[in-house]
Wavefront OBJ file of the C-alpha trace (Angstrom):
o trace
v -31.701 -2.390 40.595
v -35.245 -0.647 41.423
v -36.291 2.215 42.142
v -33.435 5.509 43.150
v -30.623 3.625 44.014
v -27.561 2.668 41.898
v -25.604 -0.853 42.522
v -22.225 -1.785 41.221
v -19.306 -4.535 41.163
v -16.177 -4.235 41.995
v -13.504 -7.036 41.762
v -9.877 -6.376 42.942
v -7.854 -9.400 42.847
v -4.358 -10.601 40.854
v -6.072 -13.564 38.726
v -9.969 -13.465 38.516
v -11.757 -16.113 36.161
v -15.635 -16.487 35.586
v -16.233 -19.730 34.371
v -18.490 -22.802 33.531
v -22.066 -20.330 33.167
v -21.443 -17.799 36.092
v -22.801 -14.311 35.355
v -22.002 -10.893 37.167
v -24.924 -8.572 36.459
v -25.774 -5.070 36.997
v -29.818 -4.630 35.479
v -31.507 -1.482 36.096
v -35.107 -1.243 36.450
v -35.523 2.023 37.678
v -35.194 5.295 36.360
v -31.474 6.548 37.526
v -28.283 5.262 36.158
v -27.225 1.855 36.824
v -23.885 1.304 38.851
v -20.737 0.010 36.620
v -18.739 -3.380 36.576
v -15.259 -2.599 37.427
v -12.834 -5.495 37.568
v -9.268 -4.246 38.304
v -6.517 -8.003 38.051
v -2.698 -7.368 38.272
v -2.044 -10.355 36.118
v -5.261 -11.891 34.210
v -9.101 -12.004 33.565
v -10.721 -14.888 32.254
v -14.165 -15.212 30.891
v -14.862 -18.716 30.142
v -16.595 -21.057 28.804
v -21.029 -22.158 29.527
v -22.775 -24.115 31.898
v -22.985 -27.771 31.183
v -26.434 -27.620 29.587
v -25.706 -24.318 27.432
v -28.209 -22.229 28.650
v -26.267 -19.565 30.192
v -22.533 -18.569 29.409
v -19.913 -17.005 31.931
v -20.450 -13.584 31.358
v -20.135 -9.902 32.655
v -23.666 -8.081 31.599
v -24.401 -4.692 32.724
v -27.671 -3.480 30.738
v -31.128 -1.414 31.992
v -34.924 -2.493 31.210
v -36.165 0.755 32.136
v -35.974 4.792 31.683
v -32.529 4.977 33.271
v -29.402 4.427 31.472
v -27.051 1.216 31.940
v -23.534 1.535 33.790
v -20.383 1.053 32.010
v -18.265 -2.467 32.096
v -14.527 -1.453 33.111
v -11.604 -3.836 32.550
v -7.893 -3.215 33.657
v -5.469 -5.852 33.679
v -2.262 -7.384 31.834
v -4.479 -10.045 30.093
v -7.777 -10.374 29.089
v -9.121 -13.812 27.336
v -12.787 -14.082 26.317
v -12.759 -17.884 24.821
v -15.329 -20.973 24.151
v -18.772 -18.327 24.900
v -17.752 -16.250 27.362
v -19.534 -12.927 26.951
v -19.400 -9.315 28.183
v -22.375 -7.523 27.223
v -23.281 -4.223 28.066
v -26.948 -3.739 26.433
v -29.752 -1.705 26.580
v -33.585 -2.779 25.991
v -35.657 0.686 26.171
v -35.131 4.536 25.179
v -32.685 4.407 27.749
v -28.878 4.201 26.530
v -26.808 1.551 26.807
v -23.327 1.893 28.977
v -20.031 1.487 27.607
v -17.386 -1.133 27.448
v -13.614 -0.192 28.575
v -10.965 -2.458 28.616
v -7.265 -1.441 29.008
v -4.945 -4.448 29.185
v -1.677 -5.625 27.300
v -2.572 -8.616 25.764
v -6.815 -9.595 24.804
v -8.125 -12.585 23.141
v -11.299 -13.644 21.972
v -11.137 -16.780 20.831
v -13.584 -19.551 19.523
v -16.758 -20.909 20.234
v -18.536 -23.378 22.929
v -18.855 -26.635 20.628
v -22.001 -28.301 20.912
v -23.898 -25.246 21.728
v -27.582 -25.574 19.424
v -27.213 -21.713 18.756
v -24.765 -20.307 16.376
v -24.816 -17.379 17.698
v -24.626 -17.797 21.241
v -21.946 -20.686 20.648
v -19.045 -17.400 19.772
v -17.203 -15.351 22.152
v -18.246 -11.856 22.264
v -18.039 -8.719 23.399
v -20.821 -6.605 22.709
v -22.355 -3.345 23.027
v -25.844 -3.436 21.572
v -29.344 -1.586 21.614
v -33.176 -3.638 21.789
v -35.006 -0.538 21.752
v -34.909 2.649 21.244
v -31.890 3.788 23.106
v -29.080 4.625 21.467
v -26.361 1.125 22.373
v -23.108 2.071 24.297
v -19.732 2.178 22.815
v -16.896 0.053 23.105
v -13.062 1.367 23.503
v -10.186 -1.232 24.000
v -6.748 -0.155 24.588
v -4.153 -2.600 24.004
v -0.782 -4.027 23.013
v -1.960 -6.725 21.300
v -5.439 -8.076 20.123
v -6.324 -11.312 18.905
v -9.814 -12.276 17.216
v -9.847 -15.792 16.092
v -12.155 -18.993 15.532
v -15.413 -16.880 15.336
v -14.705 -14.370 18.396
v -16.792 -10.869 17.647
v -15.827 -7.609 18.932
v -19.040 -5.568 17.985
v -21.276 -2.795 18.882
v -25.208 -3.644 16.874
v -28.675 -1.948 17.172
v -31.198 -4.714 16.850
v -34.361 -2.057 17.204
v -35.057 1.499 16.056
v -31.982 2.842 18.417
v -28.728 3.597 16.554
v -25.748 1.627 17.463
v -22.935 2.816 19.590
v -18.880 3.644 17.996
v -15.947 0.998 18.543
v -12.596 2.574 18.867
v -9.587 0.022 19.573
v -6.079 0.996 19.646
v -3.631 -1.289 19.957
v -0.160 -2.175 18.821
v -0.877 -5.379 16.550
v -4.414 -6.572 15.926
v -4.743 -10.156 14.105
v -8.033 -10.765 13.504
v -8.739 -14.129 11.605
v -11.371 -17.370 10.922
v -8.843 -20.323 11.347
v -10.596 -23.033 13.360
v -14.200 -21.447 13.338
v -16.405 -24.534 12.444
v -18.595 -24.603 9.357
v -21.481 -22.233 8.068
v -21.786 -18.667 9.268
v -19.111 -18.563 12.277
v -16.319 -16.110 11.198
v -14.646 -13.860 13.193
v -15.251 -10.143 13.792
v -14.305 -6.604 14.420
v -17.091 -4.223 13.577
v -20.401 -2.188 14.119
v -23.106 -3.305 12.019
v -26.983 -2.659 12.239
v -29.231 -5.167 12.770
v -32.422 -3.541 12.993
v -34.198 -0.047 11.853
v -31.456 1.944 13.683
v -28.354 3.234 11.975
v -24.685 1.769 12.926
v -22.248 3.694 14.470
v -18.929 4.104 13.220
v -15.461 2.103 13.522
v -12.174 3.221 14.456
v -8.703 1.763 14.615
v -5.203 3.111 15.130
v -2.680 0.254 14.766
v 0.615 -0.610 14.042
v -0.335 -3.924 12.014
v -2.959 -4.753 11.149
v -4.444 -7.908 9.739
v -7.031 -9.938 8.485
v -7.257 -13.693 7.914
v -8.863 -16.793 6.630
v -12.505 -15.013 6.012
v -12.506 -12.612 8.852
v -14.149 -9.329 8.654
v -13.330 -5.649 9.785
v -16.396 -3.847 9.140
v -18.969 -1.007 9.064
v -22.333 -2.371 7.534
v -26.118 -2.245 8.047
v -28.105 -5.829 7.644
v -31.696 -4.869 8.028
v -32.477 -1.112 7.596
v -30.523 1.216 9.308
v -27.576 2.708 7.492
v -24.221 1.584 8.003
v -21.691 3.432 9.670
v -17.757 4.864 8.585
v -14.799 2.658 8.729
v -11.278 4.350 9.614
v -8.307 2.398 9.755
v -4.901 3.829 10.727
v -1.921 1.505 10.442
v 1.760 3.264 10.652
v 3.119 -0.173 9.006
v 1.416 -2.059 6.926
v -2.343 -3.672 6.900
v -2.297 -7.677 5.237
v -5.838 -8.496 3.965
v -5.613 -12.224 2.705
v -7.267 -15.659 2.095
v -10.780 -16.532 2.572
v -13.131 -18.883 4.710
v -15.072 -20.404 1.581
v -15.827 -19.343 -2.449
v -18.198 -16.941 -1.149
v -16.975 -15.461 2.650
v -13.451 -14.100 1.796
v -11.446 -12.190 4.290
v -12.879 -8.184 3.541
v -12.291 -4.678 5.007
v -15.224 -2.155 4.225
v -18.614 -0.681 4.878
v -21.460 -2.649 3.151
v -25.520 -2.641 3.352
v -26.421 -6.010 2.836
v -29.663 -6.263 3.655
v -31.167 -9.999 4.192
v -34.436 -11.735 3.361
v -37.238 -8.947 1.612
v -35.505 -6.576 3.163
v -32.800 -6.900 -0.221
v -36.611 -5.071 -1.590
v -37.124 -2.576 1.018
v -33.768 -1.153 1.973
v -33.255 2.343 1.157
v -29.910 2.635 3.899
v -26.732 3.718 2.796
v -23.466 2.745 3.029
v -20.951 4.754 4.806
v -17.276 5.578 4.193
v -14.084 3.209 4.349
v -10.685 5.383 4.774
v -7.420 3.661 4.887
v -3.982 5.448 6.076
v -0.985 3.145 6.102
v 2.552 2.656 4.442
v 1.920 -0.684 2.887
v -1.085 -2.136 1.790
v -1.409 -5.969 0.389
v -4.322 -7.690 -0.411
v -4.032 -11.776 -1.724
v -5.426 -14.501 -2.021
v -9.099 -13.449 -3.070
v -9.418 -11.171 -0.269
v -11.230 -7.816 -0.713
v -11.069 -4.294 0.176
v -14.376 -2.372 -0.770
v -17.587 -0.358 0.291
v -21.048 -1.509 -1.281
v -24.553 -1.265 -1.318
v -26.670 -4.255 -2.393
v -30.017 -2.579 -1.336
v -31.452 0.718 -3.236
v -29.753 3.488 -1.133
v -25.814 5.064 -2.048
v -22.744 3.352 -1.731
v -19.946 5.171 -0.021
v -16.176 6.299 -0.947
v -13.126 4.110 -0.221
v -10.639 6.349 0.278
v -6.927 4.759 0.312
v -3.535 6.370 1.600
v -0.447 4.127 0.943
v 2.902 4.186 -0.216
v 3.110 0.814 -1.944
v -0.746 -1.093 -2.708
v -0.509 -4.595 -3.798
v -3.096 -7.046 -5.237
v -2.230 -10.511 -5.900
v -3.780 -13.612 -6.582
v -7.620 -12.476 -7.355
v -7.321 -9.683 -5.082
v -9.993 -6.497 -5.565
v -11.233 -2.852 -4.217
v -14.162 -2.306 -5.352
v -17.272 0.376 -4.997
v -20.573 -1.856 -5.972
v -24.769 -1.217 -5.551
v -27.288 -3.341 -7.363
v -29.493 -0.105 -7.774
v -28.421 2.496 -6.144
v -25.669 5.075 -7.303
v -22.444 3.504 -7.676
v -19.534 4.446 -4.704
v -16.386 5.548 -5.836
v -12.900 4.908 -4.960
v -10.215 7.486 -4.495
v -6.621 5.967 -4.527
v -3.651 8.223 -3.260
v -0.635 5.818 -3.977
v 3.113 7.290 -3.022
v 5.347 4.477 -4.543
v 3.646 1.753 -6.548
v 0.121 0.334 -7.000
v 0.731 -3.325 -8.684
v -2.152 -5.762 -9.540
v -1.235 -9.308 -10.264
v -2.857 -12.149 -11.231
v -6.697 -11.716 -11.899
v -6.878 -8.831 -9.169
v -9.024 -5.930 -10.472
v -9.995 -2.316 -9.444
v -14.180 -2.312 -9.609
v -16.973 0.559 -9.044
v -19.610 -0.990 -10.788
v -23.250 -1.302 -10.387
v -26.010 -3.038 -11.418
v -29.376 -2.778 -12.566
v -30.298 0.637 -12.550
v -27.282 2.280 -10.966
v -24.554 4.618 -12.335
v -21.201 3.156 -12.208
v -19.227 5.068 -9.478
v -15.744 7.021 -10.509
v -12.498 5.640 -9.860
v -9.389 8.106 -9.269
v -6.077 6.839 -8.937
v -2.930 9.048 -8.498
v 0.624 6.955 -8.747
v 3.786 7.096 -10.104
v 4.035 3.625 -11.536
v 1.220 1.163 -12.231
v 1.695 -1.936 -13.012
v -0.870 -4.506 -14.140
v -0.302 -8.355 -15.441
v -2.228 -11.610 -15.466
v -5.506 -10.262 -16.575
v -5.568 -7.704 -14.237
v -7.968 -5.066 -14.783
v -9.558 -1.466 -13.535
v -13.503 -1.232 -13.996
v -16.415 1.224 -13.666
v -18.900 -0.424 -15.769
v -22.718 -0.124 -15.749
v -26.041 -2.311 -16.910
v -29.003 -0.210 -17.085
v -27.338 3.417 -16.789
v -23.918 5.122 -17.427
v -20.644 3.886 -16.852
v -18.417 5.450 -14.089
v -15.505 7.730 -14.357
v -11.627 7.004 -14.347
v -9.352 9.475 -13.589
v -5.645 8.381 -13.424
v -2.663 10.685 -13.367
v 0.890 8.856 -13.200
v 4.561 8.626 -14.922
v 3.851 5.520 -16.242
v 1.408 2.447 -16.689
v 2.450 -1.085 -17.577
v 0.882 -3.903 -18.421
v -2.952 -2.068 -18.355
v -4.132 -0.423 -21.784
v -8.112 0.587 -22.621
v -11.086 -1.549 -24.199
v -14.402 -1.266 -24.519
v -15.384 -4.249 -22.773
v -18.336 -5.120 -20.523
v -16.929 -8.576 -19.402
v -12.904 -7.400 -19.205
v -12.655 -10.427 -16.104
v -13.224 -12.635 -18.795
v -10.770 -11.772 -21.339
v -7.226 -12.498 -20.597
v -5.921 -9.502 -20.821
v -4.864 -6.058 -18.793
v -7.830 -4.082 -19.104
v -9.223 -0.120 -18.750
v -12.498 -0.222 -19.096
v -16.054 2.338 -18.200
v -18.225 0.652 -20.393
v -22.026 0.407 -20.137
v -24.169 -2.248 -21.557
v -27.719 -0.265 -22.109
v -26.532 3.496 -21.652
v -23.504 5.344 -22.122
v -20.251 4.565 -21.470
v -18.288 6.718 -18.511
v -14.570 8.329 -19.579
v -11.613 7.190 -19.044
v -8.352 10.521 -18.638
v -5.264 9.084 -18.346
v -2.355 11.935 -17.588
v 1.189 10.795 -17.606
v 2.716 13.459 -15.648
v 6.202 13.285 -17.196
v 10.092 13.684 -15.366
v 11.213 17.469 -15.288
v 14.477 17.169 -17.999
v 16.098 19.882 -15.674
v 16.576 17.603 -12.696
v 19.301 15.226 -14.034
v 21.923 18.041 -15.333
v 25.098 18.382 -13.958
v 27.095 21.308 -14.173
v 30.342 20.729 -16.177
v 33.625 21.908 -14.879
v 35.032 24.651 -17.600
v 38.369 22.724 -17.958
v 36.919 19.098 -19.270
v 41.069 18.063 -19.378
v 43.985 18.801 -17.713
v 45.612 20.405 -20.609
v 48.669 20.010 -19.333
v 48.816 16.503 -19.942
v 47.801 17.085 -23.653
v 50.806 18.389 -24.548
v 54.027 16.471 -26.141
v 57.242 16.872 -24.533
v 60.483 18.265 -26.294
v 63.590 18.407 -26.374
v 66.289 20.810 -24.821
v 66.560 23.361 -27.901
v 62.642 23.616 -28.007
v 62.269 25.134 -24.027
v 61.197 28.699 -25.628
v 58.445 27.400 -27.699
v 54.937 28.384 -26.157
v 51.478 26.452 -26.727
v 48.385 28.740 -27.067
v 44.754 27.504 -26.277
v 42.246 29.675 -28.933
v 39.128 27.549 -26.729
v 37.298 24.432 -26.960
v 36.070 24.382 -30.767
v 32.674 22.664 -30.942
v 32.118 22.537 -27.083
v 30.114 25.897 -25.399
v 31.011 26.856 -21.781
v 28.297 25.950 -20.263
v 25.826 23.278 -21.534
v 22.885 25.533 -21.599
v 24.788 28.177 -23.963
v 24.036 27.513 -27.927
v 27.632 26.614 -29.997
v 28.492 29.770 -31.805
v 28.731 29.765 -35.475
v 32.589 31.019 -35.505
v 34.008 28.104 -33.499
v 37.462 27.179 -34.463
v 38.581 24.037 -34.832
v 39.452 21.675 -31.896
v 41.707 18.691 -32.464
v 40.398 16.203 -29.376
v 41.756 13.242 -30.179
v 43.866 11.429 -27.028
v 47.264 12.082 -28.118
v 48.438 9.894 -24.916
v 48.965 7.163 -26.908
v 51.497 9.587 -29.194
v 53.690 9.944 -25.785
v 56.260 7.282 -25.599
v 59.261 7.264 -24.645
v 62.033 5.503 -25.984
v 65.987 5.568 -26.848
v 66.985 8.610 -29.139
v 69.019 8.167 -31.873
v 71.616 10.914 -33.755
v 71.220 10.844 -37.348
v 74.527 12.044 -39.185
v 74.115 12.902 -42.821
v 76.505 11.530 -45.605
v 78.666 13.488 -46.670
v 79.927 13.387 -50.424
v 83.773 12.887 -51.228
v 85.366 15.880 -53.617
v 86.546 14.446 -57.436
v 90.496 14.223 -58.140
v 91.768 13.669 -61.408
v 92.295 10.127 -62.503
v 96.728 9.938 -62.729
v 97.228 6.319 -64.368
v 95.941 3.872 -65.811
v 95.920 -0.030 -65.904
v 94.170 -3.424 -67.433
v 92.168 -5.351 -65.492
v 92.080 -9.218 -65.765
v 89.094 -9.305 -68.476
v 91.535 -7.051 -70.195
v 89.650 -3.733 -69.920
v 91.213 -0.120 -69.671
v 90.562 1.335 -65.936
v 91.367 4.629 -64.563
v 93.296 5.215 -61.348
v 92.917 8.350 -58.707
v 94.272 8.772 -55.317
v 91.868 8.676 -52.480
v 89.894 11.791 -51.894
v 90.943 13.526 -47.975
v 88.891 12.672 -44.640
v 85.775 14.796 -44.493
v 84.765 16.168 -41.390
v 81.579 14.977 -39.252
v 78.755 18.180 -38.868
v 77.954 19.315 -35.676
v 74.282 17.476 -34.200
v 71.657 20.164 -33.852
v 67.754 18.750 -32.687
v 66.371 18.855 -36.172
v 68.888 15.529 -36.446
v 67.522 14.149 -33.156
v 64.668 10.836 -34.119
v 62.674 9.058 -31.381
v 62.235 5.527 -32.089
l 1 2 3 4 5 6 7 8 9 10 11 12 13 14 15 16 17 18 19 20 21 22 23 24 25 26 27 28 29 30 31 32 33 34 35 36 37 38 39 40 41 42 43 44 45 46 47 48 49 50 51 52 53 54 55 56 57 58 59 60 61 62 63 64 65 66 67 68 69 70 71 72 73 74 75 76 77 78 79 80 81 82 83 84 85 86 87 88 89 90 91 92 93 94 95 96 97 98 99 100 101 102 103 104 105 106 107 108 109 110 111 112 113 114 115 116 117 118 119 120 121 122 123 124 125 126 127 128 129 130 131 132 133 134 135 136 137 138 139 140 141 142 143 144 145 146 147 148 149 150 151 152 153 154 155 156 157 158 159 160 161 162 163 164 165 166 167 168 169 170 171 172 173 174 175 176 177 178 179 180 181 182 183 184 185 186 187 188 189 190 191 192 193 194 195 196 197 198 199 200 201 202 203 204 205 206 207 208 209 210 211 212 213 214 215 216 217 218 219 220 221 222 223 224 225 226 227 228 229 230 231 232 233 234 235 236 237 238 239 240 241 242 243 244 245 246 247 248 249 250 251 252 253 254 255 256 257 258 259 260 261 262 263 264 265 266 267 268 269 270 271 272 273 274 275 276 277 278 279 280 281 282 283 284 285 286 287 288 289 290 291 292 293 294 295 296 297 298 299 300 301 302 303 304 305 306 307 308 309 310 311 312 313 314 315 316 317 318 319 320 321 322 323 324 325 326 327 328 329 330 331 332 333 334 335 336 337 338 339 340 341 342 343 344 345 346 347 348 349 350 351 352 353 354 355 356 357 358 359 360 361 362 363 364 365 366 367 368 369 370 371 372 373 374 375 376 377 378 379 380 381 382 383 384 385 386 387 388 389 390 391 392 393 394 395 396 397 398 399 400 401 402 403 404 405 406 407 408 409 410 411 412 413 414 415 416 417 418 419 420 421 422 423 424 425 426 427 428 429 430 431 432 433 434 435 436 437 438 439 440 441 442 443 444 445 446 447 448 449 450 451 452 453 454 455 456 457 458 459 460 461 462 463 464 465 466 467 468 469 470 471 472 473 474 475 476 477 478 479 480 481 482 483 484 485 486 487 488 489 490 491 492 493 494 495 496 497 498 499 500 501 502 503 504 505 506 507 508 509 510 511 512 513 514 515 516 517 518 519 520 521 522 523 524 525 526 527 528 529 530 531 532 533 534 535 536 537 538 539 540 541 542 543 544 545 546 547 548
């Protein structure tokens, strides 16, 4: 477009596909704002695919060369697939700024890569927003259900020139974003805002469901030149799976990073923004990495995690790192559980002339085995700070120790190598002893089951409780000194009942006078009496009464 006027596209259709190199464009080269790409589909969209010789890929490009500003891109429709090098670009190569991208659709994809394409980075789908000069690039918002990145696709928004870069803010239900089937070398797949020039990166949003990340992929925030990298915010209200890696040295990572290439490792002074993580459950396996670093001279950022349960296995780690800069810290906020397992570790160290950055953990339980470890060690300067408050740690104890991933054991360590070492303040919050009593009833028994049944002459006796002896009245009350005596023993098994049995005493015979005599047949004398008269049988009272 030249000169006053504004042109735009518009598509209306039910399945629209741009394939095998075709290109809708909207360029402004005047000085008003450019006209926007609007493609409204009741079923699909497919951009696919590049022209047999590779030199141009199917693609939807709105961008301005001039003073005026570029138009947006607009996307609605129930599925949206970006595979094998299709692009949508919105871009901007002046002071003018670039237009946005806005896609609202139910299901997205952008998938792989156009094999046999010469350039790496022109072989990957993409959809970028981006800036060549000094305009400030456009932003990209997606709406979705669900969002696949996979086999190299980027989602992106990147200054390449003195503008800043533009924000990327996806909602969506599920997002998978992962590196299975990218080929070899530096193809991995991407959700992020990054700086690739002297401008600074804008920042990165998501609110999720699930989230996760795969196989080397990245979700990101960084700077790779000299502009300073943007924030990271991640909201997932289930769970966020970080996990696996694409090689030894590309493992799948959330965070905000300056990682400045070539001499400019010797110039950078950027820094690094924030990384903020809300969700419910939080694992990270299988050497993947949560973290925010610096590897240039300027300030690492803060990784800030909410979670109710945050697992590492399997060489797992959050870390805050520079080389020279001061060290970022981490601040964990853990509801349930934090567990490390297996070689994972907790890092904010730095290098060279850095401080070590202060690590603050606040969890019930924490639980670390396998030579797990929590670090904020330094070289040249001090070490960081830990701060942990908790019920209880297992597993994890302190050293001194400036290699603590090389020693097999559970380590706590802010050592320094050349300078002083940081603190470590552990505070074991303990269990209030008031929360498990239980008031007692006053009557502990029945007593009347404690007491022994009699027999009918025994009705008028009575059976006086004086108290319970040793036991107070209420368990907070002291004993008092003149307790009586308290027979508790069971006495149930005392209560049986069985035949009763009348016991009738003897009763002696009265002496008579012996009246004759006679001799037995050894020949001795023996005296004779008559037989003393019946006696009579006493009357039974209860105190003759035995139960057997």
């Amino acid at each position: 477009m030249r000169g006053s006027s504004s042109g735009s596209i518009q598509i209306q259709g039910k399945q629209v596909r741009i394939g095998d190199g075709s290109i809708l464009l909207v360029q402004n080269q005047g000085n008003q704002t450019a006209g926007d790409i609007t493609i409204n589909a009741t079923e699909s969209v497919h951009v696919v695919g590049k022209s047999p010789d590779f030199s141009s890929s199917s693609s939807l490009i709105n961008e301005t060369l001039s003073s005026g500003a570029a138009g947006n891109i607009i996307i609605n429709t129930l599925l949206l697939n970006v595979e094998q090098g299709g692009y949508i670009f919105n871009r901007t190569f002046g002071a003018a700024p670039g237009g946005n991208i806005v896609i609202n659709t139910d299901e997205m994809g952008v998938n792989g890569f156009a094999a046999g394409d010469p350039s790496a980075f022109r072989s990957v789908s993409q959809i970028l927003a981006a800036s060549y000069g000094n305009g400030k690039g456009g932003n990209i918002a997606i709406s979705t259900k669900n969002l696949i990145i996979s086999a190299g696709g980027n989602v992106a928004a990147r200054p390449y020139a003195s503008g800043s870069g533009g924000d990327v803010t996806v909602k969506a239900d599920t997002i998978q974003v992962t590196s299975a089937g990218a080929p070899t070398g530096n193809y991995f797949s991407l959700l992020s805002t990054a700086s690739f020039g002297f401008g600074d990166a804008g920042n990165l949003l998501i609110d999720t469901r699930k989230l996760s990340v795969q196989t080397g992929s990245r979700v990101s925030a960084s700077s790779i030149v000299l502009g300073n990298a943007g924030s990271l915010t991640v909201n997932a209200s289930e769970s966020i799976d970080v996990s696996g890696i694409k090689d030894a040295l590309n493992p799948s990572y959330i965070g905000t990073a300056v990682r400045p290439v070539g001499s400019y490792a010797q110039l950078s002074r950027a820094n690094s923004g924030n990384t903020t993580i809300n969700t419910p459950v939080f694992n990270i396996s299988d050497g993947a990495t949560v973290f925010v670093q610096n590897l240039g001279f300027g300030k690492a950022g803060t990784l800030h995690i909410n979670a109710n349960t945050l697992k590492l296995d399997k060489n797992a780690s959050i870390s805050a790192s520079t080389t020279a800069g001061e060290g970022g810290n981490i601040d964990l906020r853990i509801q349930d559980i934090l567990r490390m397992r297996h070689g994972s570790f907790i890092s904010a160290e730095a290098g060279g002339t850095g401080n070590g950055g202060d690590i603050t953990i606040d969890a019930p339980i924490i639980l670390g085995l396998e030579n797990s470890d929590i670090i904020a060690n330094a070289v040249k300067s001090r070490g960081g700070n830990i701060h942990i408050a908790t019920q209880g740690i297992i597993g994890l104890k302190y050293t001194n120790l400036l290699n603590p991933k090389e020693v097999p054991t559970n380590d706590i360590t802010a050592s320094s190598q050349f300078n002083l070492s940081g603190t470590v303040q552990i505070n074991n919050i303990g269990v209030d002893p008031n929360s498990g009593l239980v008031e007692l009833p006053a009557n502990v028994t029945d007593p009347s089951q404690q007491i022994a049944s009699g027999c009918s002459a025994n009705q008028g006796s009575r059976f006086v409780a004086t108290g319970r002896g040793g036991i107070p009245q209420n368990p907070n009350q002291h004993v008092a000194n003149n307790r009586t005596w308290s027979d508790i023993r069971e006495i149930s098994a005392y209560r049986k009942t069985g035949s009763e049995t009348a016991q009738i005493p003897l009763s002696s015979e009265t002496l008579v006078q012996a009246t004759s005599w006679h001799r037995n047949t050894q020949g001795k004398i023996q005296l004779i009496a008559n037989k003393s008269s019946a006696s009579m049988r006493q009357a039974l009272t209860c105190t003759g009464v035995i139960k057997s």
